[in-house]
C-alpha positions as CSV (number, residue, x, y, z in Angstrom):
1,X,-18.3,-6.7,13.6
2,X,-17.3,-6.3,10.0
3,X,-16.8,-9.6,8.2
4,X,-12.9,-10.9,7.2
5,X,-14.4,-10.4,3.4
6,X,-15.8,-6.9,3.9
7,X,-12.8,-6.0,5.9
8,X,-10.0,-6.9,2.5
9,X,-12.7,-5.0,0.4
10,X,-12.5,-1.8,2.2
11,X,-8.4,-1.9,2.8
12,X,-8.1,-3.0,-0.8
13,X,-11.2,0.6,-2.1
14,X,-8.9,2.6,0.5
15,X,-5.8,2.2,0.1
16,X,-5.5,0.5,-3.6
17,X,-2.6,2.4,-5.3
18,X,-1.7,4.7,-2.2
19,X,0.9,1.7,-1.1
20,X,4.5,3.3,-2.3
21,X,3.6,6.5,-1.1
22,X,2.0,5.7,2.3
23,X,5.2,3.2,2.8
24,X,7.9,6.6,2.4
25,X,5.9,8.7,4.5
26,X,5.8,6.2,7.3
27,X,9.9,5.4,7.0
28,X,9.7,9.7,7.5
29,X,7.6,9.2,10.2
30,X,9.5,6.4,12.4
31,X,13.5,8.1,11.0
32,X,12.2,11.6,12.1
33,X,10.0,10.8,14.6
34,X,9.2,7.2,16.2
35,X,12.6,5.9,16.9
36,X,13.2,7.9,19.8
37,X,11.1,5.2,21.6
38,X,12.1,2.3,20.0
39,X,15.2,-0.2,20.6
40,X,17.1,-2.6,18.6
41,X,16.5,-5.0,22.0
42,X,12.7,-4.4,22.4
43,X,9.5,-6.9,21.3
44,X,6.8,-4.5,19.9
45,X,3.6,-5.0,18.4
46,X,1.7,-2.9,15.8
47,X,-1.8,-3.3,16.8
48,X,-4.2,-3.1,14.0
49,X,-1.7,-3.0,11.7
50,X,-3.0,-2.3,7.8
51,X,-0.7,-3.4,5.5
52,X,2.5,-3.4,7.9
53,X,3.6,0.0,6.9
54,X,4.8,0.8,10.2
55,X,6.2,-2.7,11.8
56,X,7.9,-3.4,8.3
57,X,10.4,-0.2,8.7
58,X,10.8,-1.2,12.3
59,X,14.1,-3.1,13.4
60,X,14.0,-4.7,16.6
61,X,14.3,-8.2,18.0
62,X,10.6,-9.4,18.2
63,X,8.4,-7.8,16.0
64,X,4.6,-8.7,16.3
65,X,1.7,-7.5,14.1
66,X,-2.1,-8.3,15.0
67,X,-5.1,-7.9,12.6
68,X,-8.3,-9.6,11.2
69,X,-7.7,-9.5,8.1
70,X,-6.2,-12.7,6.1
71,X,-4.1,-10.5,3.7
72,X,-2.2,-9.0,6.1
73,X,0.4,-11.4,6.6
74,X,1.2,-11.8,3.0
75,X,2.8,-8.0,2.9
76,X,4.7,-8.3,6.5
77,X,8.5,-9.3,6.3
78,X,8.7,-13.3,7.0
79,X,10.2,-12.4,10.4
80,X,7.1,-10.5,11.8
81,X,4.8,-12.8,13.7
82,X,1.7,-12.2,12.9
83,X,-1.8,-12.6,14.7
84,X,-4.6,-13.1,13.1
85,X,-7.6,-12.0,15.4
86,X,-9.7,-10.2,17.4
87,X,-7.7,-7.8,19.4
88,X,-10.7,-8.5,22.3
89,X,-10.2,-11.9,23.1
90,X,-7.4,-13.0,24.6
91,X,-4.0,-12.6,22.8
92,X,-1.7,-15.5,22.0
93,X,1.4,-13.4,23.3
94,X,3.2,-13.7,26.4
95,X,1.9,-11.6,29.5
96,X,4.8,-9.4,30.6
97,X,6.9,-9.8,26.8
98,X,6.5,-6.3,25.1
99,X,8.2,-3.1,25.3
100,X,6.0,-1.7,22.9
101,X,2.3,-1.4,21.6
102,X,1.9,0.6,18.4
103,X,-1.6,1.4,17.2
104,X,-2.3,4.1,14.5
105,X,-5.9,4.7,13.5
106,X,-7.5,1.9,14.7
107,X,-9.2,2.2,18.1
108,X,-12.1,4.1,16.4
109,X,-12.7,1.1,14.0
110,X,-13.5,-1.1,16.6
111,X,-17.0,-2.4,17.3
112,X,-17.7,-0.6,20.6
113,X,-16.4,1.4,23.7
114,X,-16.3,-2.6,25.3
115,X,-14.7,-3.9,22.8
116,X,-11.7,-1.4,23.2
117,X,-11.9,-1.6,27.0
118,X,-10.8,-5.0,26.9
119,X,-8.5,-4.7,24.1
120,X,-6.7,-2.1,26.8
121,X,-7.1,-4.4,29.4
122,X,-5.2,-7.3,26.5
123,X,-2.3,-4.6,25.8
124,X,-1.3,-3.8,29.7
125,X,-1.3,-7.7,30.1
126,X,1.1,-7.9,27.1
127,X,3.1,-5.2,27.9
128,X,6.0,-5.4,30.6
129,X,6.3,-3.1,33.1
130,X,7.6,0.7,32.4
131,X,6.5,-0.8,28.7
132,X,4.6,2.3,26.1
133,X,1.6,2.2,24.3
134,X,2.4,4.4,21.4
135,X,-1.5,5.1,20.6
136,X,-2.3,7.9,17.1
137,X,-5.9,8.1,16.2
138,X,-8.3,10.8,14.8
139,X,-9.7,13.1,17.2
140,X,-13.5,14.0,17.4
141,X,-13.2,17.0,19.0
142,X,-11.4,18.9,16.2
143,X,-12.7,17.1,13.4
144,X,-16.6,17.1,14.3
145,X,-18.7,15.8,11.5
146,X,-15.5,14.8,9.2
147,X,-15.0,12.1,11.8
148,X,-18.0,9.8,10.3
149,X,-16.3,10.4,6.8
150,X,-14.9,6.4,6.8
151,X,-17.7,3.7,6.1
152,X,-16.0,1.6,9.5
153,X,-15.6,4.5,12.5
154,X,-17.5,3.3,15.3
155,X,-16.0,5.0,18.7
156,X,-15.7,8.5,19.0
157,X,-12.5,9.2,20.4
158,X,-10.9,12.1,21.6
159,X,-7.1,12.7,23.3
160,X,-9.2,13.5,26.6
161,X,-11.4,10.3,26.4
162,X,-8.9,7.7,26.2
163,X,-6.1,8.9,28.3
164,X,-9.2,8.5,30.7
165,X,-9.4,5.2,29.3
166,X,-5.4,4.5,30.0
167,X,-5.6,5.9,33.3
168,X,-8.6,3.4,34.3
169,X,-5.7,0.9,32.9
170,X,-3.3,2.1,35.5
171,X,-1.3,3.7,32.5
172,X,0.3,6.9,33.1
173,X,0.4,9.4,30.4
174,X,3.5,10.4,29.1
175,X,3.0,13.0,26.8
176,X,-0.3,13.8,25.3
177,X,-1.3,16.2,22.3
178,X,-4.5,16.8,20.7
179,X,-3.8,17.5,17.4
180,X,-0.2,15.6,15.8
181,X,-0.7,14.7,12.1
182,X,-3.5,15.7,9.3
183,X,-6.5,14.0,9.3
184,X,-5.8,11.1,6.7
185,X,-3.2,10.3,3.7
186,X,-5.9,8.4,1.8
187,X,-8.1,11.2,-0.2
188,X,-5.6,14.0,-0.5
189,X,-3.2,14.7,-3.0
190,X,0.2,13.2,-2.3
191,X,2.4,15.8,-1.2
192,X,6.3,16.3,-1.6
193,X,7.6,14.2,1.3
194,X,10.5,16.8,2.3
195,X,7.7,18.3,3.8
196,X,6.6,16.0,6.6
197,X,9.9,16.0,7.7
198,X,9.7,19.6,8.3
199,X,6.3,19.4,9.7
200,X,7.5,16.6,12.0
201,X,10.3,19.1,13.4
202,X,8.0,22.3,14.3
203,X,5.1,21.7,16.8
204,X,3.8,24.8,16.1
205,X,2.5,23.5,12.7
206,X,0.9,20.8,14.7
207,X,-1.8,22.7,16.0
208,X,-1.9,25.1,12.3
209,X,-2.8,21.6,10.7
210,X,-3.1,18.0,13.3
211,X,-6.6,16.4,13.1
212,X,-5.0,13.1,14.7
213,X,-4.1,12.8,18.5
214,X,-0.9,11.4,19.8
215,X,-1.0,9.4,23.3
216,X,2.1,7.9,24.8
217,X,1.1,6.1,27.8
218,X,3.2,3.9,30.1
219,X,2.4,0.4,31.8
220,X,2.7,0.5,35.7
């Protein structure tokens, strides 16, 4: 397990200077894209969530955000409660409370295939029932090698492998698809944003250019 420390240094080397631009395309990506699966009533979490880019441009009743490291909570809006931990051991939110799980990126940073088995097993406990898990991550079948490219990817994850995963969670899959988004916005050029919204709009350029599997799973 990385250490708190080690964990700041490597958000701070990564994404250092990359924060105006990755906080526009993520309000592109939840106006054009998200929203159609989030309410003004529901209680969501973003699981591993960074530097809040995606539960800061949220607007809903309860929103939770959950992640080791300390610096986190300084860059969420005051009203986002925040969890500080690992997302293995048992959460501090109510069994049966959320309407949402958001997780981008993050399953493959995780220790080990356990680890993530019982962080599954910690998001259908949190989740109500009929409640999503909204789950985006890089995919190892179409990026091969370029998948060991970051210092802290540990699982290999495909869409394949962990709608298995969800399915041993009693989660049925909503809508699955191999290949969603590029591979990362962290060392390419920043692009004009009018064009993600176009991306976002025409599948077909989904399969041209997605590295990054989208899963949308629902509780039981």
């Amino acid at each position: 397990m990385i250490s708190e420390k080690n964990l700041t240094q490597i958000y701070e080397k990564r994404f250092s200077g990359h924060e105006n631009y990755r906080n526009r395309v993520w309000k592109i990506l939840i106006n054009d894209f998200l929203s159609k699966w989030i309410k003004s009533t529901d209680h969501i979490l973003d699981l591993g969530c960074g530097y809040g880019e995606f539960i800061n441009h949220t607007n809903c009743d309860a929103r939770h955000a959950m992640d080791l490291n300390p610096k986190t909570k300084l860059l969420l809006d005051k009203e986002i409660i925040f969890h500080q931990q690992d997302c293995s051991e048992s959460w501090k939110i109510d069994q049966n409370s959320l309407d949402l799980v958001f997780t981008s990126n993050f399953f493959e940073h995780l220790p080990n295939k356990e680890s993530l088995d019982h962080t599954m097993g910690e998001i259908r406990k949190a989740l109500k029932p009929g409640g999503r898990l909204i789950a985006m991550g890089p995919n190892i079948i179409v990026l091969k090698g370029q998948y060991w490219d970051f210092w802290n990817h540990h699982v290999a994850l495909s869409e394949q492998s962990l709608c298995e995963l969800l399915q041993i969670h009693d989660f049925t899959i909503e809508q699955s698809y191999s290949k969603f988004l590029p591979y990362n916005m962290v060392r390419v050029k920043e692009r004009p944003l009018f064009l993600l919204s176009i991306y976002l709009r025409f599948p077909f350029l989904w399969k041209l250019f997605g590295k990054q599997f989208l899963i949308i799973g629902k509780n039981s």
